[in-house]
N, C-alpha and C positions, 0 to 999 in steps of 0.2 A: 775675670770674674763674670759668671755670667747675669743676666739680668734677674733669673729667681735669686741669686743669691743676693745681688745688689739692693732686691724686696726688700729681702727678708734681714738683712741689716738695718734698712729706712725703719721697718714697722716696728713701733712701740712694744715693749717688753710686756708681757703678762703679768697682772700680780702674782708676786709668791703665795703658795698657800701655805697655811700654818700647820705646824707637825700636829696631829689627831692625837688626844689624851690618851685613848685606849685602841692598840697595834689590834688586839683579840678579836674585840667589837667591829672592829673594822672590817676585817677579815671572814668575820660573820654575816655580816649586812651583804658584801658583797656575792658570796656564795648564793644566799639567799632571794636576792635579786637575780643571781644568773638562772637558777633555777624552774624561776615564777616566768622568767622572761621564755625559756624554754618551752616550759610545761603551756603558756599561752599560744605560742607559736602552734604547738600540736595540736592544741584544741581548734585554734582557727584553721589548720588544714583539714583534719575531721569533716569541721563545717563544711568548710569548702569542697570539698570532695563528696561530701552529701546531700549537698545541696545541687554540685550537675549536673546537667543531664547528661544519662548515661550513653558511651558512644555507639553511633548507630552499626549493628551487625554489619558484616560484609555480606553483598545479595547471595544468596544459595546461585551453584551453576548449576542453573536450571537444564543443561545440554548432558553433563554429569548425570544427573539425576533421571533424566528422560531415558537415557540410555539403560541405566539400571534398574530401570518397570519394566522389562520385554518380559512376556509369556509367552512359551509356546502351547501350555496348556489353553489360552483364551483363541490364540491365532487356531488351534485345532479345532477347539470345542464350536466356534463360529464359521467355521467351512465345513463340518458335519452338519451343522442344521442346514443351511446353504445348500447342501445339495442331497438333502431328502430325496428331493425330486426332480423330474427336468424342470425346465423355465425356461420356455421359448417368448421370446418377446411378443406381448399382445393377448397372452394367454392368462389364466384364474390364477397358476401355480408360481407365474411373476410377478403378478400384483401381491400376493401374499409374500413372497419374498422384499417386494419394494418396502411391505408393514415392516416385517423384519428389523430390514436395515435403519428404517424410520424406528420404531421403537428402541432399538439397542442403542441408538445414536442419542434420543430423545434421554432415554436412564442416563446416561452420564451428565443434564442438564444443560444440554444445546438445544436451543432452539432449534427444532425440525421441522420438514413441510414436504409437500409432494406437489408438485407442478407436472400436472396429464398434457399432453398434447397429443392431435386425431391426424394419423398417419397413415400409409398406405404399405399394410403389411399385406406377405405373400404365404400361404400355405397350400399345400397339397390336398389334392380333391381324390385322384386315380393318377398312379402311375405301373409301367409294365413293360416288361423288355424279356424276349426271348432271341435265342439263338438258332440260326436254320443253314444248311449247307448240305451241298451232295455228298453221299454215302451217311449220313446221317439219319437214323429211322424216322424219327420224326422233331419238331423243336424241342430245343429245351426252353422253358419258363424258369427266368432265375426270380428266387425268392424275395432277394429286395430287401432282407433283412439279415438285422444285425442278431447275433444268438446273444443268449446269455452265459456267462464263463461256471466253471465249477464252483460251486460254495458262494454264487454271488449273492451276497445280501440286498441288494439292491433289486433281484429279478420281478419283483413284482413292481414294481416299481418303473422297472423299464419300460412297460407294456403301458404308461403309461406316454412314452415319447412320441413324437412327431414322425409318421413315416419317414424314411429317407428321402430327400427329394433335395431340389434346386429353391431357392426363392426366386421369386421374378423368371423364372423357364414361362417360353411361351406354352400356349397349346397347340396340342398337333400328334398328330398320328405318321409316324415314319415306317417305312419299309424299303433296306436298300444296303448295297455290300457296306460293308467297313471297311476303315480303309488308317493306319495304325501313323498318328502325326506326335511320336514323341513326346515330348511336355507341350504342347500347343504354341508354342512360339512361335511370332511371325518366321524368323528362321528355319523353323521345323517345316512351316508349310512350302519356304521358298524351296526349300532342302525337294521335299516331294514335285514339287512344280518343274523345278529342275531336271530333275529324273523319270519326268512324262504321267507321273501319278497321278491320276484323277484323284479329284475331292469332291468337285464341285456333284450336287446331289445326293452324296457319300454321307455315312454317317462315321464323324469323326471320333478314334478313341484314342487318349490320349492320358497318359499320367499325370498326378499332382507331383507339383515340387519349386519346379524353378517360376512356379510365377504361378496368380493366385487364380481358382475356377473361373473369377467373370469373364479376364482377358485371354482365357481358353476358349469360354464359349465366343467371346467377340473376334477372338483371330481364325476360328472354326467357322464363322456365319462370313466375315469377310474372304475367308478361303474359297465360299458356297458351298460349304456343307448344308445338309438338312437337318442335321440334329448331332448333339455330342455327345460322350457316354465317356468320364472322366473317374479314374480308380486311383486308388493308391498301391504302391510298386512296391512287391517286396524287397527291394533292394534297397530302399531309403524306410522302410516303416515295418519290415519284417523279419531284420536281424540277421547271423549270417544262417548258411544252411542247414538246416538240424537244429536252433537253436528255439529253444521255446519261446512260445508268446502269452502274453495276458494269460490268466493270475500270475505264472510261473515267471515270467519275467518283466520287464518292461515295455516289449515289442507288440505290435499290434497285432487281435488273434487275424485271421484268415477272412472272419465274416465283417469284419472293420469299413465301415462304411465314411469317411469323410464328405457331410456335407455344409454346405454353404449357400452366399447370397451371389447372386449375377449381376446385380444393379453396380454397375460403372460409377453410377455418379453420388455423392454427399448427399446425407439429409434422407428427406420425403420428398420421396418424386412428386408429388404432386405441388408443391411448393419452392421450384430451384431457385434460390438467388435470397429467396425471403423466408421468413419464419410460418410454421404452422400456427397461428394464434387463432383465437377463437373467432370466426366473421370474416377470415382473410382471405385474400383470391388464391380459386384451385383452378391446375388443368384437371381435366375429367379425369377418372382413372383410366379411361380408353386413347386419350393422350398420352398419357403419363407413361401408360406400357409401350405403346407406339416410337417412346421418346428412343435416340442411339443410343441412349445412355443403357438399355435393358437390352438383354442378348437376342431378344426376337425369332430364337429356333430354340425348340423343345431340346431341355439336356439332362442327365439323369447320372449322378454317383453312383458307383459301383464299387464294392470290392475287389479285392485283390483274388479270390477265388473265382470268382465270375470270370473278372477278367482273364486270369489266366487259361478258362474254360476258351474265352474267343478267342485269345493269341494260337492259341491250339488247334482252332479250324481256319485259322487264315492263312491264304497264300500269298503268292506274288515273290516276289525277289527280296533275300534279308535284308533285314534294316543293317543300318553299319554300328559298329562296335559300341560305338556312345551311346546309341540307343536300346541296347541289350538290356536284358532283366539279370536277374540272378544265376546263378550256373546251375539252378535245380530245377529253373523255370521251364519253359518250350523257347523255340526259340522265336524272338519276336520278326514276322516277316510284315511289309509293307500293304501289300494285299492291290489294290480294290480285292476283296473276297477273297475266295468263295462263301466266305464266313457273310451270311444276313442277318443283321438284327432289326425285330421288329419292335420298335420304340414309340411309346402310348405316356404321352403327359396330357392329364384332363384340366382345362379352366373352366371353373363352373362358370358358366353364361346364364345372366340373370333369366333369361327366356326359358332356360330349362329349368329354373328354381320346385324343388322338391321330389316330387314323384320318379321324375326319368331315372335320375342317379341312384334312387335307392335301388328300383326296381334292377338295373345293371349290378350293381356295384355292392346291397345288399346291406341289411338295416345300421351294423355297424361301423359304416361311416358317415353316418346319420350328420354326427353333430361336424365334420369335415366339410358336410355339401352345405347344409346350411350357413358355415360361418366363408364358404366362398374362398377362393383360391388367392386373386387378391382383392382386398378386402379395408376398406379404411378399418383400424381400430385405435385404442386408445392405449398409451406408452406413457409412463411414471417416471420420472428425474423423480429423485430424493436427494434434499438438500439441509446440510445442518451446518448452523455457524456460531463461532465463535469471537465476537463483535472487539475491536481493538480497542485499547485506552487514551490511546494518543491519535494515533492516523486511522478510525474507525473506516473512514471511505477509502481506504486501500486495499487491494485484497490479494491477499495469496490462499490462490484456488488448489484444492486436492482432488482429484478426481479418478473412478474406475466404474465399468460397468458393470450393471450386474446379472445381463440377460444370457444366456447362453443356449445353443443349439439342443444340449443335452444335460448333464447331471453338471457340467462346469465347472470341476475341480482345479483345475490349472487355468483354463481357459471359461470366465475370470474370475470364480470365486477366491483363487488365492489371492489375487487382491484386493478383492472386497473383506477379507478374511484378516489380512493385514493394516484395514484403514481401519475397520471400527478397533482392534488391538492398537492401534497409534492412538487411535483418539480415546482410547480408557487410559490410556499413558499422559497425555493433554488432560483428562478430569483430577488424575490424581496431583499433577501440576496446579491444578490450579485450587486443590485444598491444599496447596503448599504457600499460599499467595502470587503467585506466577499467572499476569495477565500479557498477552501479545500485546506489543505498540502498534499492529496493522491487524487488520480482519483475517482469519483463518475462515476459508468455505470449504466443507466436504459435499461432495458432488457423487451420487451413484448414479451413472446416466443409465437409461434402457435402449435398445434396440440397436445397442451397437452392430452386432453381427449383421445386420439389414442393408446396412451401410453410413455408421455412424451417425447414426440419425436422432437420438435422444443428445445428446450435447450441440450437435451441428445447430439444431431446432433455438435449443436454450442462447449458443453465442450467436444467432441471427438474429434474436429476437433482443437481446442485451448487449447490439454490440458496441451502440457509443456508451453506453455506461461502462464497457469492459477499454474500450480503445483509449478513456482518462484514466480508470479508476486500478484497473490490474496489473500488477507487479508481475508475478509468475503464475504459469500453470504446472503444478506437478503430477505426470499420470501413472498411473500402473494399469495394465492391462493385464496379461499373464505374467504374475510377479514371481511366480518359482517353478521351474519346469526340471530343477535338477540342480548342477554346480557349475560355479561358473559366474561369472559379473559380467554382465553387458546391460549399459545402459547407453541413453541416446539423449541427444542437448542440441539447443541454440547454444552457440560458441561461445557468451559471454558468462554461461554457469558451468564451463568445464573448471576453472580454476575454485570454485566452493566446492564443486561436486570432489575433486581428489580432496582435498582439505576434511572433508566429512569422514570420507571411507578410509582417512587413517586413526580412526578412531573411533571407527566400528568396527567390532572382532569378528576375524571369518569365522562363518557359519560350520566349517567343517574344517579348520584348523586353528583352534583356542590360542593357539602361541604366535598367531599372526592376527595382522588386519586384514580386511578387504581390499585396502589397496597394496596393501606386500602379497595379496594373491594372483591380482589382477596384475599388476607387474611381473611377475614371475612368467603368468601363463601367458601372456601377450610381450614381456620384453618392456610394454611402454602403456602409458592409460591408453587402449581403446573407445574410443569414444563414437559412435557414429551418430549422425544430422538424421532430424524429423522432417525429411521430405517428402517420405512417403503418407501411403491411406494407410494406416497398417492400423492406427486406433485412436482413441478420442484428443491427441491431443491436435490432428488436424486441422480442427475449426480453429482453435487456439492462435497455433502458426502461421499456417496458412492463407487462411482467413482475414484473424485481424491480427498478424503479426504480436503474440504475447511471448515473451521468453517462456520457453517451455523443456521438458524434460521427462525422460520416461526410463524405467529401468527393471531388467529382468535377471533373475539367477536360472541360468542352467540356457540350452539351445533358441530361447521362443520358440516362433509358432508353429516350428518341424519338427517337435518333441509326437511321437510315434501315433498318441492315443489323442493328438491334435483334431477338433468337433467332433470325433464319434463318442460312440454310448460309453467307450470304457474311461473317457476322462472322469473319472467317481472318486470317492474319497478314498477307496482303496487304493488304487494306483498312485495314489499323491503319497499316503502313506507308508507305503512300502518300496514306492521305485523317485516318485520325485521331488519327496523331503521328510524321512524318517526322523523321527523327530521334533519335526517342525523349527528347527532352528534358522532356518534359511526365510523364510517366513517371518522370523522376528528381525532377522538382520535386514528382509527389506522395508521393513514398516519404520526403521531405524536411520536408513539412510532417507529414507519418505521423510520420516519426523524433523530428522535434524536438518536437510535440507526447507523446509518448512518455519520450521524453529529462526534458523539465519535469516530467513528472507523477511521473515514479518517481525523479527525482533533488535534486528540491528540499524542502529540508528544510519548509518550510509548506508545503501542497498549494495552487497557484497555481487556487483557484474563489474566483469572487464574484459574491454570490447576489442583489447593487442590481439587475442588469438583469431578473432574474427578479422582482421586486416590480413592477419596473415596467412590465413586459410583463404582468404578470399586472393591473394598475390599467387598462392601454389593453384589455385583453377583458374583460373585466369592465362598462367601457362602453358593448360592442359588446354585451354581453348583456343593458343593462338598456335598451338601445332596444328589444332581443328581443320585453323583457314588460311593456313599457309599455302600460298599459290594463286590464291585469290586476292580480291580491292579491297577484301575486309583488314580495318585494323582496330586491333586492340587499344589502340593508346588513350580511350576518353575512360577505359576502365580502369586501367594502369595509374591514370592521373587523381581518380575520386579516390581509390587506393590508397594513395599517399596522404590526397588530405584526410583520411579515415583513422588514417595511422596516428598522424599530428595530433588529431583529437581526441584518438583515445591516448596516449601518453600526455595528454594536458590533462584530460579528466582521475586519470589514475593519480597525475600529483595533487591535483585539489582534493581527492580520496586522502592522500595521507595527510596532507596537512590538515584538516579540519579534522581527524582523528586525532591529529598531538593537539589539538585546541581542544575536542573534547577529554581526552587525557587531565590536561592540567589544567581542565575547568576553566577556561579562557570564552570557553563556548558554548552555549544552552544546546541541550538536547532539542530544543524545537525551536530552533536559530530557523529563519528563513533560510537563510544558508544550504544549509543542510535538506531541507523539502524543495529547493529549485534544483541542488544536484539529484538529486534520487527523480523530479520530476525528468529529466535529459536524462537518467540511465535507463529510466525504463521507456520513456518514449522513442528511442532511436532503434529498437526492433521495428517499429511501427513504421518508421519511413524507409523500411526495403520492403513494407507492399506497396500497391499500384491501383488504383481504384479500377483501371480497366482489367484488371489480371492478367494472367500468362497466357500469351500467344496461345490460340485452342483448345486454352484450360479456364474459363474466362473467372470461374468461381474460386480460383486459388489464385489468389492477390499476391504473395511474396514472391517476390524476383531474384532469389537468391536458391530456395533451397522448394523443391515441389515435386508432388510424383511422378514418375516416367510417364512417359505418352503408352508405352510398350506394357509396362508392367507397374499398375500399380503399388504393388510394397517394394519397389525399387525407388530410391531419392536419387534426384536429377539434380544436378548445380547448376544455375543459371537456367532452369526449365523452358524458360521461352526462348531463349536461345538459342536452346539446344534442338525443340521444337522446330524453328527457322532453320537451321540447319540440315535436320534430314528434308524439310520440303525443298530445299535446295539443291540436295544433293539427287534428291528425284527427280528436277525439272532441271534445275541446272542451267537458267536462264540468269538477265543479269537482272531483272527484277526482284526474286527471288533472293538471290545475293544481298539485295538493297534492303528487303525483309532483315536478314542476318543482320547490316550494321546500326539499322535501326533498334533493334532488341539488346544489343551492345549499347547504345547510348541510352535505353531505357535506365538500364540494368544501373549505368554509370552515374546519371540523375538519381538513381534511387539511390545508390552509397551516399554520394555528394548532400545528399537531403539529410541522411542519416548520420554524417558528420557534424552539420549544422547544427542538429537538434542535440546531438552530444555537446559540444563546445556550447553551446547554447547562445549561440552568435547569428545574428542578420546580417544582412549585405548592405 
């Protein structure tokens, strides 16, 4: 028996109840109660269900919904006004652009502002180049200019542009043979050197392509030439043979002039190392141009008909096959001569100020002589922000410029044209309730083309506020040149940036994403490193080490009608984004990259692929110095601990994610603000306060522009630096250079571990 039952025998019986007079009645009362007791139940749910409060909505996805704003109607409608006209940096018709951008910004209810600073910009006073050779009746004078095409809407308008010319070209009057140096590469000139060709004296001619005008004219002046004359080749910009140019196609017409800056170095020369602020120290402008950083011999763009006018009176022994033109061209020979060109670049000299110039040169370049060839003037950054709710002093920066050589339709109004289109996407967000947890800043910088010198200016002058306070920089430069995905990362935003673009729709296949096109057409994500000058996010990187990113549809900056007159809204239109769809898909991977970075409570970097991109050069370096006393091994070893700490940091990523999940964990946990402070501060410890061997003003030890070619990225730049002086002297000093720059490099990881894992010694 069990012990309930054992109870329940112990326990006292209950009284009997007594049989009820009336079964009926009974049977009544009871119904009657079950009823009351029900009908009361109901009522008390009622209450109670009306009286709670109701549960709170699920948040809109705001990524969702951002995506679903794109126009191409506004991305068109605001690179037509954009390039009404030229806007050369320093000029009336870039300042009114600067209002523009500040007003369009200003209408969606951002705080907007313009920040001027006084720079040393370069324009054309007189420039002149003819051609002279025996059996020739007499010179020819090439015109120097670009035409206008058929039906172009724009032709009045053109007449408004800036001669063709050089920035930063010295002065100087040349008379002397030619003498034909390929793409201007140190190579191209050994090539000549080699083969007994004179240069030295010579006026060097040389094609755009494999590397950009300044390090043309600086490998042309260390060659000893006396001046360059630098064309673009119809064989890379002219299509095949027969095949039309501008309007009729995409190809550059004949009178295409590509021009550009020669200044080597960041910023305003008159200012290297420090910021232009108002009262600050300048070298003179007769320093400033004297500096290596400026070509210091007269050089002058031409086009492809000209040039092909002097390929055709020069002799000497053929160039060899590499350096051939087109099959309809002449054929290109090495020369010195018999081909003379006589070459006239004017700097106005304050001593001749007024009379002389006009009286030469003749009333309509009136307003050229006076504003001086170089010239301090004043350069407008526009800036508009959108202040955070939570982490206000954090900032994820967007940035593009907006000055261009000529009308700027690719190059860069298209993305200027795509940022204020993002940020009408952000206004309607945020009448949806939708506030960033970090600060979003848009940044139009000016005088890029000069030599990144409207942002370089801004992050020299803000750089410990940006070296605490900045998350990432996201840039666009030329955002649509055509089809095609290539963008370019610090290694720790390659894994958001695939994550993004599978869920953005290609631009010109609806049934795919950007990153099922991007695979296709590459096999794997493409992704290339910001070590080059190539555009604003330089200072960014380089500089002070910020996570950074930049991204283009279609070739960049060898798309045909690349700085001349015909980059206009028609060519964008018709050849390189009909449409305008591509245009929205890049304001789209802009935005939602943006969007991730300033709204997710862990900062979405992960630093495994930087370990392990840095193991695969690192290989590539110790084939470098194989045979030599140099060893790799203090790099090999920071490596490893790089690796340990980003795989430690990745799991405290996931687990405070499942804390934030199940609510175990405040969104403004310290926790969570000491890891996001180590994600983003370990960029910051692979620069070097002395900078890169040679390069003293780009601080990062990892990724920097070639010594050779500036829009070339270098890995390990100062090492690599060490390396070729090594390989020139070949002593064992030199060498000793080389393993020093190796254990530079190695202390920089090793730092940059640290501050990940967020560990002291």
């Amino acid at each position: 028996m069990s012990r309930l039952d054992a109870a329940s025998l112990l326990a006292p019986s209950p009284p009997r109840a007594k049989p009820h007079a009336n079964p009926r009645g009974r049977r009544f009362f009871c119904l009657l109660s079950t009823t009351l007791a029900a009908l009361g139940a109901s009522l008390a749910l009622l209450l109670f269900l009306a009286l709670r409060p109701a549960p709170n909505p699920p948040p809109p996805n705001y990524g969702a919904l951002f995506l679903s704003l794109g126009s191409n109607d506004t991305a068109a409608a605001h690179l037509r006004a954009l390039t009404l006209h030229p806007h050369v940096a320093g000029t009336k018709a870039n300042s009114l652009a600067a209002r523009y951008v500040r007003d369009a910004l200003s209408s969606l209810s951002f705080p907007a502002h313009i920040t001027p600073y006084s720079v040393l910009l370069s324009y054309p006073v007189h420039r002149s180049l003819s051609l002279s050779s025996p059996g020739r009746r007499g010179a020819t004078s090439f015109a120097l200019k670009q035409e206008t095409y058929r039906g172009d809407p724009y032709a009045a308008a053109a007449a408004e542009a800036i001669p063709t010319f050089y920035a930063y070209a010295a002065s100087g009057s040349v008379s002397a043979e030619a003498v034909y140096a390929n793409y201007g590469r140190e190579e191209d000139f050994a090539h000549l050197a080699a083969r007994g060709v004179a240069v030295e004296g010579k006026v060097a001619l040389a094609r755009y392509g494999r590397i950009h005008c300044e390090d043309i004219a600086h490998n042309a002046r260390a060659a000893g030439a006396a001046a360059a004359v630098v064309y673009t080749d119809p064989l890379q910009y002219g299509g095949a043979p027969g095949e039309a140019a501008f309007p009729d196609s995409r190809w550059l017409p004949p009178s295409g002039v590509l021009v550009g800056s020669l200044f080597r170095g960041t910023g305003d020369p008159t200012t290297p190392m420090w910021a232009s602020s108002e009262g600050c120290e300048r070298l003179s402008v007769e320093d400033a141009m004297g500096s290596d950083e400026m070509p210091l011999i007269p050089a002058l763009p031409v086009s492809a008909r000209d040039a092909m006018e002097i390929h055709a009176a020069m002799g000497g022994a053929v160039a060899p096959e590499g350096w051939q033109g087109r099959e309809d061209g002449p054929v290109y020979r090495l020369g010195p001569g018999p081909a003379v060109l006589n070459l006239t670049y004017l700097v106005w000299d304050r001593q001749f100020r007024g009379g002389f110039t006009v009286v030469f040169f003749g009333v309509t370049l009136l307003l050229w002589i006076l504003q001086g060839n170089d010239t301090m003037a004043t350069i407008e950054n526009v800036f508009a922000i959108i202040e955070g709710a939570e982490e206000p002093d954090r900032y994820v920066i967007l940035g593009n410029h907006r000055d261009a050589w000529t009308f700027g339709a690719s190059d860069p109004n298209s993305g200027t044209a795509a940022m204020i289109e993002l940020a009408q996407r952000f206004s309607m967000l945020q009448k949806q309730g939708w506030r960033p947890r970090r600060t979003i800043i848009f940044c139009s910088w000016d005088a890029e083309e000069y030599g990144l010198t409207g942002s370089t200016e801004w992050v020299e002058e803000n750089l410990e506020m940006l070296s605490t306070k900045a998350v990432a920089y996201l840039n666009i430069d030329v955002s649509v040149v055509g089809p095609g995905f290539l963008p370019s990362t610090t290694p720790q935003l390659d894994e958001l940036l695939q994550e993004i673009t599978k869920v953005v729709q290609d631009p010109d296949n609806s049934s795919q994403t950007v990153y099922d096109s991007w695979i296709k057409s590459n096999g794997s994500p493409r992704i290339l490193r910001l070590g080059d000058g190539g555009s604003d996010y330089s200072a960014f990187v380089q500089h002070a080490g910020i996570p950074s990113m930049n991204i283009v549809f279609g070739e960049g900056p060898g798309y045909p009608v690349y700085h001349t007159l015909y980059d206009d809204y028609v060519w964008m239109a018709k050849f390189g984004d009909p449409g305008f769809r591509r245009h929205v898909a890049a304001a789209s991977i802009w935005g939602m990259m943006a969007l991730r970075l300033a709204n997710d409570e862990i900062i979405p970097f992960n630093y495994m692929s930087y370990s392990i991109e840095l193991e695969a050069y690192t290989k590539v370096l110790e084939n470098q110095v194989k045979g030599t006393a140099v060893t790799c091994s203090p790099l090999y070893n920071s490596i490893k601990d790089l690796r340990t700490a980003a795989t430690k940091v990745n799991n405290e990523q996931k687990e405070l994610r499942k804390l934030l999940l199940s609510k175990q964990l405040n969104r403004d946990s310290l926790k969570i603000r000491q890891l996001n402070d180590q994600l983003m501060q370990a960029e910051r410890a692979f620069t070097s306060r002395e900078g890169i061997f040679k390069q003293e003003w780009f601080k990062h030890l990892v990724y920097g522009p070639s010594d050779q070619n500036d829009w070339d990225t270098a890995v390990y730049p100062g090492i690599a630096n060490a390396i070729a002086s090594a390989q020139s002297s070949n002593t064992s000093e030199s060498w000793k250079s080389v393993q020093h720059e190796i254990y530079r490099v190695a202390r920089a990881v090793t730092q940059a571990s640290a501050v990940l894992s967020g560990r002291l010694t």
